[in-house]
VODO-156333 format. One line per 8 residues: number of its first residue (from 1); for each residue x, y, z of C-alpha. Coordinates in nm, 2 decimals, decimal comma, padded with zeros to 4 digits. Example, Ala and Ser with C-alpha at 12.3 -4.5 7.8 and 13.67 -1.06 7.14 Angstrom:
1	01,23 -00,45 00,78; 01,37 -00,11 00,71
//
This chain:
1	00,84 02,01 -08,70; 01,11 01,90 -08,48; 01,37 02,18 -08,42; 01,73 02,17 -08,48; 01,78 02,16 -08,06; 01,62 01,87 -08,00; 01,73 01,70 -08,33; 02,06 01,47 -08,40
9	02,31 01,28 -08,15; 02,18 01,00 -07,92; 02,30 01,20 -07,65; 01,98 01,37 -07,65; 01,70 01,13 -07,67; 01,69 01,13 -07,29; 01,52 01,49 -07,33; 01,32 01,40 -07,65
17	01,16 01,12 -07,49; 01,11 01,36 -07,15; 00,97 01,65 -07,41; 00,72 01,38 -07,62; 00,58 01,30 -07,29; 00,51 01,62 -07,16; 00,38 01,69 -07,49; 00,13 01,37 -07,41
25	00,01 01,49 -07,08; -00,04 01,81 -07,24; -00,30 01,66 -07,52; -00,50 01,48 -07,24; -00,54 01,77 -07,06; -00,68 01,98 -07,34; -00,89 01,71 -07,45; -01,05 01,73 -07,11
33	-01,09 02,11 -07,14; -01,23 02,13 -07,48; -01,52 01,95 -07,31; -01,67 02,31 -07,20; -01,76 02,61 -07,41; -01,49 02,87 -07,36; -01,69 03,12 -07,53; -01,80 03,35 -07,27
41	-02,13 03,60 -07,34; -02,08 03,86 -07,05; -02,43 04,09 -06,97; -02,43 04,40 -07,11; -02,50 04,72 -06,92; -02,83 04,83 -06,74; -03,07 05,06 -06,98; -02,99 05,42 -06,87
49	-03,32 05,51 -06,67; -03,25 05,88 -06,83; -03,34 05,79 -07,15; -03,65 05,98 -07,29; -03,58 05,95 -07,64; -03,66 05,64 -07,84; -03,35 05,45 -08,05; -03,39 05,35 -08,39
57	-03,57 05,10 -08,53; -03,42 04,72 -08,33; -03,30 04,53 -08,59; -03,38 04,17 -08,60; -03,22 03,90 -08,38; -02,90 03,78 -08,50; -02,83 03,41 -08,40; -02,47 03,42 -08,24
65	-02,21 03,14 -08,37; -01,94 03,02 -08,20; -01,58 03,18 -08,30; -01,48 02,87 -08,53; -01,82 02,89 -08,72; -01,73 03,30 -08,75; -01,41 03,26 -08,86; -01,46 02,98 -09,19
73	-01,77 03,21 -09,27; -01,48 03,49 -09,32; -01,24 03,32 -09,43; -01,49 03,24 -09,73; -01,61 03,62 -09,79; -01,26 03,69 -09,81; -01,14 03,41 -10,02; -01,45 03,46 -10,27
81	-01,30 03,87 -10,30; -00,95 03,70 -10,37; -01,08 03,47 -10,67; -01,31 03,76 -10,82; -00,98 03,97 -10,83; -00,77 03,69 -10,97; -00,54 03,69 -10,64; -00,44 03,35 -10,50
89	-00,38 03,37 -10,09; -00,05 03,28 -09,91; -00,02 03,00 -09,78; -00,10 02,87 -09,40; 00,29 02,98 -09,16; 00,48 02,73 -08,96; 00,43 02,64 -08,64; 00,72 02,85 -08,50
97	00,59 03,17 -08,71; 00,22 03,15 -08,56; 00,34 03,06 -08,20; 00,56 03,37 -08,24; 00,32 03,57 -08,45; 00,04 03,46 -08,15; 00,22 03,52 -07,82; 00,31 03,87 -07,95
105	-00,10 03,93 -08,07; -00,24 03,85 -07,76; 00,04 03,83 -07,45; 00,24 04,12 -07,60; 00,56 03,88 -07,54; 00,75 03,61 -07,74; 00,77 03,24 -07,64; 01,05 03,06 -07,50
113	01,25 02,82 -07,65; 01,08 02,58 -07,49; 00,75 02,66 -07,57; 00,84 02,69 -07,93; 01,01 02,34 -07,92; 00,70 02,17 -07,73; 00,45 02,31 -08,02; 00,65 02,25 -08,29
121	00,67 01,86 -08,18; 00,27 01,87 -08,05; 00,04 01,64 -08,31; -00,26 01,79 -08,20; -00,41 01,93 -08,47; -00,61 02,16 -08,26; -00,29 02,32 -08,08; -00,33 02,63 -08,23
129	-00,67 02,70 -08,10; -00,55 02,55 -07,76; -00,29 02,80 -07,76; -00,51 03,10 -07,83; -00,73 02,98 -07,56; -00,45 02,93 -07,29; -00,34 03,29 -07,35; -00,65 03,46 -07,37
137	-00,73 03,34 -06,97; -00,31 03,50 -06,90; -00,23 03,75 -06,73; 00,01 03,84 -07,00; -00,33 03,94 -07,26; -00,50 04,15 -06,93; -00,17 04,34 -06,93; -00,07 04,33 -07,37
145	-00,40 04,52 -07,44; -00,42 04,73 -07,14; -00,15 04,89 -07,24; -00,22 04,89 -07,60; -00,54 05,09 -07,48; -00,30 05,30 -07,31; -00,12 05,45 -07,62; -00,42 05,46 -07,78
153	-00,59 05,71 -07,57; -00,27 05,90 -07,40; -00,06 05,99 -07,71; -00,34 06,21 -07,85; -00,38 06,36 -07,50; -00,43 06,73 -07,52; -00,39 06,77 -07,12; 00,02 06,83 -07,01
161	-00,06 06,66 -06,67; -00,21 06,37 -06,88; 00,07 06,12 -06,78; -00,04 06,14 -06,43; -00,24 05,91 -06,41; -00,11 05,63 -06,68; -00,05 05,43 -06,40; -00,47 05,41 -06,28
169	-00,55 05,38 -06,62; -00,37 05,07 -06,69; -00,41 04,86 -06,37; -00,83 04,97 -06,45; -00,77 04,90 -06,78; -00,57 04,57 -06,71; -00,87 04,46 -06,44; -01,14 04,48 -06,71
177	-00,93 04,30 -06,96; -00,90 04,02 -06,68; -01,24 03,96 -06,61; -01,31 03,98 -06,97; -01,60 04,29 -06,93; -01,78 04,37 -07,29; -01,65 04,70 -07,47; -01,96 04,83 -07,45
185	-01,92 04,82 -07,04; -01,57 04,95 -07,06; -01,69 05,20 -07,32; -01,98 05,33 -07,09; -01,75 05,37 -06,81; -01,48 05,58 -06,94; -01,79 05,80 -07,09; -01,92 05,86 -06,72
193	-01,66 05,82 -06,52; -01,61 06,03 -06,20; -01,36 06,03 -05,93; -01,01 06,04 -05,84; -00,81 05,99 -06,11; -00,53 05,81 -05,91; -00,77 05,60 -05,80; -01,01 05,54 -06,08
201	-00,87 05,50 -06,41; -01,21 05,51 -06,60; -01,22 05,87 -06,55; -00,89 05,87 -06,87; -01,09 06,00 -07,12; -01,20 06,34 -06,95; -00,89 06,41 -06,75; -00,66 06,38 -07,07
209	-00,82 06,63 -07,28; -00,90 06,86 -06,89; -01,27 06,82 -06,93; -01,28 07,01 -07,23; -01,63 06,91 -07,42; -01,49 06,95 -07,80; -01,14 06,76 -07,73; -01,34 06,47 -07,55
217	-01,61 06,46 -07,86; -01,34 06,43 -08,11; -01,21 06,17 -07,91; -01,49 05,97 -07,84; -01,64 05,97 -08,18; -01,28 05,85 -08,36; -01,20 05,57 -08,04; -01,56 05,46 -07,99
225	-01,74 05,51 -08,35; -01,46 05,51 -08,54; -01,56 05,88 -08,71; -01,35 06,16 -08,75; -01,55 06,45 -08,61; -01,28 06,70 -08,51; -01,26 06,87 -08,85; -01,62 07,00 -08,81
233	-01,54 07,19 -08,50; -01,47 07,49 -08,68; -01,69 07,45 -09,04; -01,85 07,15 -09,18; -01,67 06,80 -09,20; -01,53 06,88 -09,58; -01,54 06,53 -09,71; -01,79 06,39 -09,47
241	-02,17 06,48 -09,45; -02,13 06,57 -09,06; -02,20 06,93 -09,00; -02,07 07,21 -08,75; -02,42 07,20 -08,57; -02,39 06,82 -08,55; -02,05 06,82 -08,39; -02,15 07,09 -08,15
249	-02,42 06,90 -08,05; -02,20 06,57 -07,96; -02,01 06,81 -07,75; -02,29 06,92 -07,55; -02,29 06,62 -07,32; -01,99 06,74 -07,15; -02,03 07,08 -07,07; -02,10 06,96 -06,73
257	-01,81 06,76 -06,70; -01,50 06,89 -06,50; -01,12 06,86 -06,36; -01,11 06,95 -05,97; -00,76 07,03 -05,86; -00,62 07,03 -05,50; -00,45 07,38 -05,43; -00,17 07,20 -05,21
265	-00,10 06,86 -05,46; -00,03 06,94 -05,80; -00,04 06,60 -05,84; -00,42 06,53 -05,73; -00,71 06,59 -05,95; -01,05 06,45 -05,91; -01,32 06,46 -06,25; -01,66 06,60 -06,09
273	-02,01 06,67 -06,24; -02,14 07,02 -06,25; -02,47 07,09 -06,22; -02,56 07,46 -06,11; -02,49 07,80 -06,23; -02,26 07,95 -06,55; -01,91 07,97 -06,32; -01,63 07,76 -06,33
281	-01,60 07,49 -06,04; -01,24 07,52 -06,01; -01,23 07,88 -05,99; -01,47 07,86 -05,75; -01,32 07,65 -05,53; -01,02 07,86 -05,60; -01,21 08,19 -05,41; -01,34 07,95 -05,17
289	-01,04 07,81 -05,03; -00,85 08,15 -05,09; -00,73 08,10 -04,66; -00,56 07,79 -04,74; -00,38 07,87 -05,06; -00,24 08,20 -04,91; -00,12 07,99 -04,56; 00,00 07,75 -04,81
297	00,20 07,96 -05,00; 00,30 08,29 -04,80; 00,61 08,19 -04,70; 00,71 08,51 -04,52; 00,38 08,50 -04,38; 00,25 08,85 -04,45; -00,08 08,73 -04,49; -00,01 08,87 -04,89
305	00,14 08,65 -05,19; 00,40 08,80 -05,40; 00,46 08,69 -05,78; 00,79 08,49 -05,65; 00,58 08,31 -05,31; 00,34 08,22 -05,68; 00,66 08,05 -05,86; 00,61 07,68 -05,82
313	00,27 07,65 -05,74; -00,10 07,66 -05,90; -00,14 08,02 -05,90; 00,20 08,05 -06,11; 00,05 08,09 -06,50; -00,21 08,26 -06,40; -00,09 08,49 -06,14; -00,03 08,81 -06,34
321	-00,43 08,75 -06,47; -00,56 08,74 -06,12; -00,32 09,08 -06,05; -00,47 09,27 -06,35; -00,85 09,20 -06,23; -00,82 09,17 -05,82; -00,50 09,36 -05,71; -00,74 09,62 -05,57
329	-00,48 09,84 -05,39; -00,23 09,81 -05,69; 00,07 09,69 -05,48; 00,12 09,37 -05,68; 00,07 09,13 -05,44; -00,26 08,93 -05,35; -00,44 08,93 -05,01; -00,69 08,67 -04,92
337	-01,01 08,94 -04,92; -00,89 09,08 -05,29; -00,90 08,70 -05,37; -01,28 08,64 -05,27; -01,32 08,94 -05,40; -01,23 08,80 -05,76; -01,59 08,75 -06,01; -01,60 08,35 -06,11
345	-01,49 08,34 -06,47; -01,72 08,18 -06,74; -01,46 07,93 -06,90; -01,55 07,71 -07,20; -01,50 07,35 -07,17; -01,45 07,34 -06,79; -01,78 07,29 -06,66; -02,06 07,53 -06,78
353	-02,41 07,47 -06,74; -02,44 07,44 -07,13; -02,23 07,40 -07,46; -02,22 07,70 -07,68; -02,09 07,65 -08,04; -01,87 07,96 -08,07; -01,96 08,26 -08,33; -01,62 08,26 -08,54
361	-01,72 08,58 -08,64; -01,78 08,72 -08,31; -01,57 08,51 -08,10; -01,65 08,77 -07,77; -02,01 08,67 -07,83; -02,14 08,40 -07,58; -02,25 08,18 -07,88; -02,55 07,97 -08,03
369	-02,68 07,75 -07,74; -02,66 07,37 -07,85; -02,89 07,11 -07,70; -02,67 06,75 -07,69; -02,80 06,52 -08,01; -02,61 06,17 -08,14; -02,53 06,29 -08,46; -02,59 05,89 -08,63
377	-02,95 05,89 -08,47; -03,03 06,22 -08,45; -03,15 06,12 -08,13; -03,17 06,48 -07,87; -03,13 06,52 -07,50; -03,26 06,83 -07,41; -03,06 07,15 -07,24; -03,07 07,14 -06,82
385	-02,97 06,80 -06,84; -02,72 06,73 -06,56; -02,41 06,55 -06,66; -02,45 06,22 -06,50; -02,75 06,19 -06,78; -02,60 06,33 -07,05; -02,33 06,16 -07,03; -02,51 05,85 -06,98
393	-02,73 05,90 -07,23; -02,53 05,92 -07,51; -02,30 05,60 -07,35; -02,64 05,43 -07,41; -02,69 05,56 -07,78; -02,28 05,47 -07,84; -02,34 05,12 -07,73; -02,66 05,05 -07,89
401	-02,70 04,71 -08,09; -02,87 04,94 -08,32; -02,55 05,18 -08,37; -02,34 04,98 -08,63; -02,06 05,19 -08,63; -01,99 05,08 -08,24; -01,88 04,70 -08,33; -01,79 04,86 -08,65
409	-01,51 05,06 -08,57; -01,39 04,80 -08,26; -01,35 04,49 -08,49; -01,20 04,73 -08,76; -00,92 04,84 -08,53; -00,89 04,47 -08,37; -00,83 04,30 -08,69; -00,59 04,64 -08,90
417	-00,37 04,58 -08,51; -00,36 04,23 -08,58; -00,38 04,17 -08,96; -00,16 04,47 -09,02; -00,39 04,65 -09,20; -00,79 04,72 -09,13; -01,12 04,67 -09,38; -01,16 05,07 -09,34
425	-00,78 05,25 -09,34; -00,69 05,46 -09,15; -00,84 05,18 -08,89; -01,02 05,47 -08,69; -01,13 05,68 -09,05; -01,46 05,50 -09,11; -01,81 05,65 -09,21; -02,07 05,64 -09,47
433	-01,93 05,80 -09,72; -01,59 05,56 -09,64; -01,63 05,22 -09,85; -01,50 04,92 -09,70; -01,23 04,66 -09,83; -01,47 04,30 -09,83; -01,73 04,47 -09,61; -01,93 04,13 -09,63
441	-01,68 04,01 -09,38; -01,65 04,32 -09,19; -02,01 04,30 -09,15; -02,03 03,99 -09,06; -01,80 04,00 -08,81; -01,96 04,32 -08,60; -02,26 04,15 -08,63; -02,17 03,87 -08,44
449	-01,97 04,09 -08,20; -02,23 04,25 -08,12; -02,43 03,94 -08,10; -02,18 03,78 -07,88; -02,24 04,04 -07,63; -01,93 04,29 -07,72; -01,69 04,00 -07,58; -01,37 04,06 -07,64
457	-01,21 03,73 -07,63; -01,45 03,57 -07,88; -01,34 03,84 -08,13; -00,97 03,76 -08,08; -00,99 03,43 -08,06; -01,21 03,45 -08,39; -01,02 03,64 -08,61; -00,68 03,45 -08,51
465	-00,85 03,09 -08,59; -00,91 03,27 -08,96; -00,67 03,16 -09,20; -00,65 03,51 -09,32; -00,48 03,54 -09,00; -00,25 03,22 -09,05; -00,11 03,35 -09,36; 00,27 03,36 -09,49
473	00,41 03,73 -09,53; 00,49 03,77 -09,87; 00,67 04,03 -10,06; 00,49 04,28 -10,26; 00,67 04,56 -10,50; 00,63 04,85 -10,38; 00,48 04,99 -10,71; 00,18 04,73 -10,66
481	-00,18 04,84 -10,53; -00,23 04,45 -10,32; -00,56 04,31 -10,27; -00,59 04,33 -09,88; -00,59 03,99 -09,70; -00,39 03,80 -09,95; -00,10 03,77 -09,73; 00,05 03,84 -09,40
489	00,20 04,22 -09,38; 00,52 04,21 -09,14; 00,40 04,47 -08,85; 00,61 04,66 -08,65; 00,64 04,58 -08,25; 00,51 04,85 -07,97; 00,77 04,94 -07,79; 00,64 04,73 -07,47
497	00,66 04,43 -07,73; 01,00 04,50 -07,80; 01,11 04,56 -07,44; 00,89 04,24 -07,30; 01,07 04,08 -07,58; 01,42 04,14 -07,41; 01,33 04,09 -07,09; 01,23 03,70 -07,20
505	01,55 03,66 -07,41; 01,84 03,82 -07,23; 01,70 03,78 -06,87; 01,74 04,20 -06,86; 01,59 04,32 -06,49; 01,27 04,51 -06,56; 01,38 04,71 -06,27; 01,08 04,92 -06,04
513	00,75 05,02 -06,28; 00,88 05,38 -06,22; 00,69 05,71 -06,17; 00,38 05,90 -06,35; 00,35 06,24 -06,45; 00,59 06,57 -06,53; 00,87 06,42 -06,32; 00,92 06,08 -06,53
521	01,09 06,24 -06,80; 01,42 06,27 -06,47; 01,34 05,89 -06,32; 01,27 05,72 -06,64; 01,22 05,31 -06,58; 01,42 05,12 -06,88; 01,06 05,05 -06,99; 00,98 05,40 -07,01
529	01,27 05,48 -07,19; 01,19 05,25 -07,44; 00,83 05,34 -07,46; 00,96 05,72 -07,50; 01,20 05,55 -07,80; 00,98 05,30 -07,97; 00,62 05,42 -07,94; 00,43 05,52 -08,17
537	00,01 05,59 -08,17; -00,16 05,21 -08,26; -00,37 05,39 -08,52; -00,10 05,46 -08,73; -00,09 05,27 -09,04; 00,18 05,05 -09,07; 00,33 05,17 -09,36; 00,39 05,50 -09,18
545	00,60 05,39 -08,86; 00,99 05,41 -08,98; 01,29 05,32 -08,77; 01,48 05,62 -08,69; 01,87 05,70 -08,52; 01,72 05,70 -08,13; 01,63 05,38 -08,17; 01,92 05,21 -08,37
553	02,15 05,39 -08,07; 01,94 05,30 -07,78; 01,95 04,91 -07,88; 02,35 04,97 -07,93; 02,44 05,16 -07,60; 02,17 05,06 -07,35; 02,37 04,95 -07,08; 02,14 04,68 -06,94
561	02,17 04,54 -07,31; 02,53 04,56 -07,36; 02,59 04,41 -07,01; 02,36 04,09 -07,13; 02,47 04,03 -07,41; 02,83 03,88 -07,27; 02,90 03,57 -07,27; 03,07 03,55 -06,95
569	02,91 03,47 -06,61; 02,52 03,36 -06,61; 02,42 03,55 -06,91; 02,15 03,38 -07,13; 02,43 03,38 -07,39; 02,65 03,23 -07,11; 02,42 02,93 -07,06; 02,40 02,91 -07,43
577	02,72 02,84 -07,48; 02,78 02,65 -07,16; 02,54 02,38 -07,20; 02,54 02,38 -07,61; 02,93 02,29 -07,67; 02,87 02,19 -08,08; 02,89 02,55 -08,25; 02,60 02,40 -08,45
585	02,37 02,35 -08,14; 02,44 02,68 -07,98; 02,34 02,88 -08,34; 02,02 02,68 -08,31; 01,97 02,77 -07,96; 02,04 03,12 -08,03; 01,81 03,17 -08,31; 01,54 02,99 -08,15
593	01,56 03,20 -07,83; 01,57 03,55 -08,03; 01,38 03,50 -08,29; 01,15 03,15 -08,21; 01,25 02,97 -08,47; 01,57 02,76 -08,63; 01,83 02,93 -08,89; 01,80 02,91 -09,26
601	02,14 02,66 -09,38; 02,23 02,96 -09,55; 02,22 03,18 -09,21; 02,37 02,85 -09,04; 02,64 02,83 -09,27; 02,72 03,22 -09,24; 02,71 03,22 -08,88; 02,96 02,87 -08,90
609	03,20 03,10 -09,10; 03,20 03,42 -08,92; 03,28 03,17 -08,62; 03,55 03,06 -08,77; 03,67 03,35 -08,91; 03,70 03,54 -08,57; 03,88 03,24 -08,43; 03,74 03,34 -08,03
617	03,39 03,18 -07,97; 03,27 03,39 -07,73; 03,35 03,67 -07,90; 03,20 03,57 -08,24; 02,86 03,43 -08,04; 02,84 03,75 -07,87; 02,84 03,93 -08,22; 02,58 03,70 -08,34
625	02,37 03,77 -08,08; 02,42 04,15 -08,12; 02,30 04,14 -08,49; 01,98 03,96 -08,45; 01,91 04,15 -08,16; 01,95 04,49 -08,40; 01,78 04,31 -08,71; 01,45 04,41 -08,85
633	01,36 04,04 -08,77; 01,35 04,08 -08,40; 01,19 04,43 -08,39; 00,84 04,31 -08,67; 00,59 04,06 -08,60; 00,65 03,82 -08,87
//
């Protein structure tokens, strides 16, 4: 569909002509790449060595299709569900929607104008597969999902130091995106990680809930299985068959996992395994290095700390704990011998030798002793394990072809994020006793996942070539139950959407990436600030995320916004105006940059009025631009 901006007077053929035979160099050059397979089938990790329990049973081989094959064998499931329920489908978007809809799915960005004209005027009737395929090799996906990844894991984070080490996390995060690494590797590594966490972002999952074996089992069970286990921490799971013992027993491959801190950084942690005797490693290393903390902090240098010398450091929250048990000569202040004179506390969940599931009714009891056990296998590791086994042990039993619920939960939440809505909702709520909307084509599609290696890429690419993807949004009343699938549901942006999204369009400085941890909330970057406005946790249901006041005020009053959108100096609403002289043109232009596609007449012939009405063009232009920049329009994924 040729766009208004390259439609009408003669004036412009010279850049039709220049645009048609890009557009043909363009075609060749696919044509040439479509030659080779782009489905990639990346190895999947080495067998654990550990291992001394047997799986289940291996299923048979599943012959793995290419994404295209996939994708009609959905589309049918799904389409045979629609006709048994009397539902007709929407039909296939435009151009500009799915190039708009696409860029957003997979780079976490919009397109230009010039991207949106080049597609719309592209007769390749394969440009919409070439276009999933250019952005999935982008730098622009590596980053989108990264940081999708992020929220997902960080805003249920149960450690106040979590944001520490957001930073790691994505560039690790955004490195195994790049070279496209299987979920199952990625999953195995943030199970076993170990390290600095500045430096090695895998170790996320243990440092945001401190090490603490029930927080990360939770975790793990709703992010990598899809099953929420939490609730049987404390009884059995009341509308799930799991039980306490079960849960208890998924948390005893951590015990041996633990946050070491650096008395003299607050700002360095490192996750270590521990392997010998019942103490805590961190208040260990506490009596051990008692010389240094007290040289550190003694700033009159009495060789004794006082509660005020405490105030700003490590020993601050727990400094009147430490008095009560090792101020031996009562004068309320610490010396180095009372310090290594302290007993090593027995602390749950920061690196005992085993799990114990608490006695609720005796919670100063030590506890029933739990061996570690997958709760979908029943498979058991066996107590004195060290943590580098357990842990990689139960990576293994996660990861298994033979564990449904692995690709299960993955291509659940892949296609609710891009779809709108999941086969299973709540997208990370699955189970047995959870039935499926068109499981057929849920199963189907994990299947090949899983057959395709746990490749990430093919999955994308295969659910967007669906045409349950493709579909029109349409309008359901509210009152209505809605067969799923039938139709595109309008999704709101993340906030990184959003901001990326402003960047393209108003040319707005990004500005320095800005700075991790307690102190960001002083030396917020503007994409923090929107982050801190506009996010929201990915497995929230769509239905659920509502504008609110913050937001409406932030896009009103940001000054980076308000400053852009003038239409004096070299503004993108400047050069707008400047090289688009017809009114007409320059609405075109204006829509197609904010929101990738042309006006309606009816919005033309609005905007035409107001213009006229205001009687000062760059004044009306630069209230135009204001309202679809704070419409619903610019903020959803249409």
């Amino acid at each position: 569909m040729l766009l208004s901006s390259v439609n009408g007077e003669e004036a412009k053929k010279p850049r039709e002509a220049a645009v048609k035979k890009a557009v043909a160099k363009k075609i060749a050059e696919r044509a040439a790449a479509r030659k080779a397979d782009t489905d990639r089938s990346p190895k999947s990790v080495a067998d654990n060595k550990n291992t001394s329990e047997p799986l289940a049973k291996p299923q048979s081989a599943v012959i793995k299709n290419d994404s295209r094959t996939v994708a009609e064998q959905v589309d049918q499931l799904i389409e045979m569900d629609l006709a048994a329920s009397d539902v007709k489908a929407a039909g296939i978007v435009t151009d500009e929607d799915f190039l708009r809809r696409i860029y957003f799915d997979i780079a976490g960005t919009p397109p230009t104008a010039k991207e949106v004209t080049l597609f719309g005027i592209d007769p390749d009737s394969n440009k919409r597969a070439a276009v999933v395929d250019h952005l999935l090799t982008s730098d622009d996906y590596a980053t989108n999902w990264a940081r999708y990844w992020r929220d997902v894991f960080f805003l249920r984070a149960t450690n106040e130091r979590a944001r520490l080490m957001v930073g790691s996390f994505e560039d690790w995060m955004t490195g195994q995106l790049a070279k496209n690494a299987g979920w199952n590797d990625i999953a195995t590594a943030l199970l076993t990680a170990t390290g600095d966490v500045q430096e090695n972002g895998a170790t996320a999952l243990m440092f945001i809930h401190e090490a603490n074996q029930e927080e990360i089992a939770g975790e793990a069970s709703r992010i990598f299985l899809g099953i929420q286990m939490q609730c049987a921490n404390c009884h059995d799971h009341p509308t799930d068959q799991w039980t306490r013992d079960q849960f208890h027993s998924l948390a005893a491959f951590f015990p041996r996992v633990s946050v070491r801190r650096e008395p003299t950084d607050p700002r360095a942690a490192t996750i270590v395994s521990f392997n010998g005797g019942p103490g805590r490693p961190g208040a260990e290393q506490f009596i051990e290095n008692a010389d240094r903390i007290v040289a550190f902090a003694d700033k009159n240098k009495d060789g004794k700390l006082s509660k005020s010398e405490a105030t700003g450091t490590m020993l601050e929250r727990v400094f009147d704990r430490i008095i009560e048990n090792g101020d031996d000569n009562k004068d309320g202040m610490l010396s180095v011998k009372e310090i290594k004179s302290l007993p090593i506390p027995m602390q749950q969940g920061r690196g005992s030798a085993e799990h114990h599931m608490p006695d609720l009714k005796h919670p100063n009891d030590p506890g029933t002793l739990m061996a570690p056990a997958f709760f979908i296998t029943n498979a058991k590791g066996r107590t004195g394990m060290e943590d580098e086994d357990r842990r990689g042990l139960l990576a293994k039993w996660i990861t298994s072809p033979t564990n449904p619920w692995f690709a299960k939960s993955f291509v659940n939440r892949i296609w609710g994020e891009l779809l709108g809505e999941g086969f299973y909702m709540p997208i990370d709520d699955l189970g047995p006793e959870r039935k499926p909307r068109m499981g057929q084509a849920l199963d189907l599609l994990s299947t090949q996942f899983a057959a395709n290696d746990y490749d990430i890429r093919w999955l994308l690419k295969t659910i967007t070539t669906t045409r349950a993807y493709q579909r029109q949004v349409r309008y359901n009343e509210p009152t209505e139950n809605p067969v799923p699938f039938a139709s595109a549901i309008p999704s709101r942006l993340r906030s990184d959407h959003i901001f990326n999204a402003i960047v393209k369009v108003l040319g707005v400085q990004e500005g320095p990436r800005g700075i991790d941890g307690p102190a960001a909330r002083f030396r917020r970057s503007p994409r923090q600030q929107f982050e801190q406005m506009f996010g929201y946790d990915p497995s929230t249901p769509q239905d659920e995320l509502l504008g609110n006041v913050p937001q409406a005020l932030i896009l009103m009053n940001f000054p980076p916004l308000t400053n852009a959108l003038k239409s004096d100096g070299n503004t993108r609403l400047g050069q707008i105006l400047t090289s688009n002289k017809s009114d007409d043109d320059a609405i075109s232009e204006l829509y197609l940059a904010f929101l990738a596609r042309d006006p309606s007449e009816k919005e033309r012939s609005i905007a035409m009025d107001y213009i006229k009405s205001i009687g000062n063009r760059k004044e009306a232009f630069e209230d135009l631009a204001w309202s679809l920049l704070n419409g619903s329009e610019f903020l959803s994924k249409r």
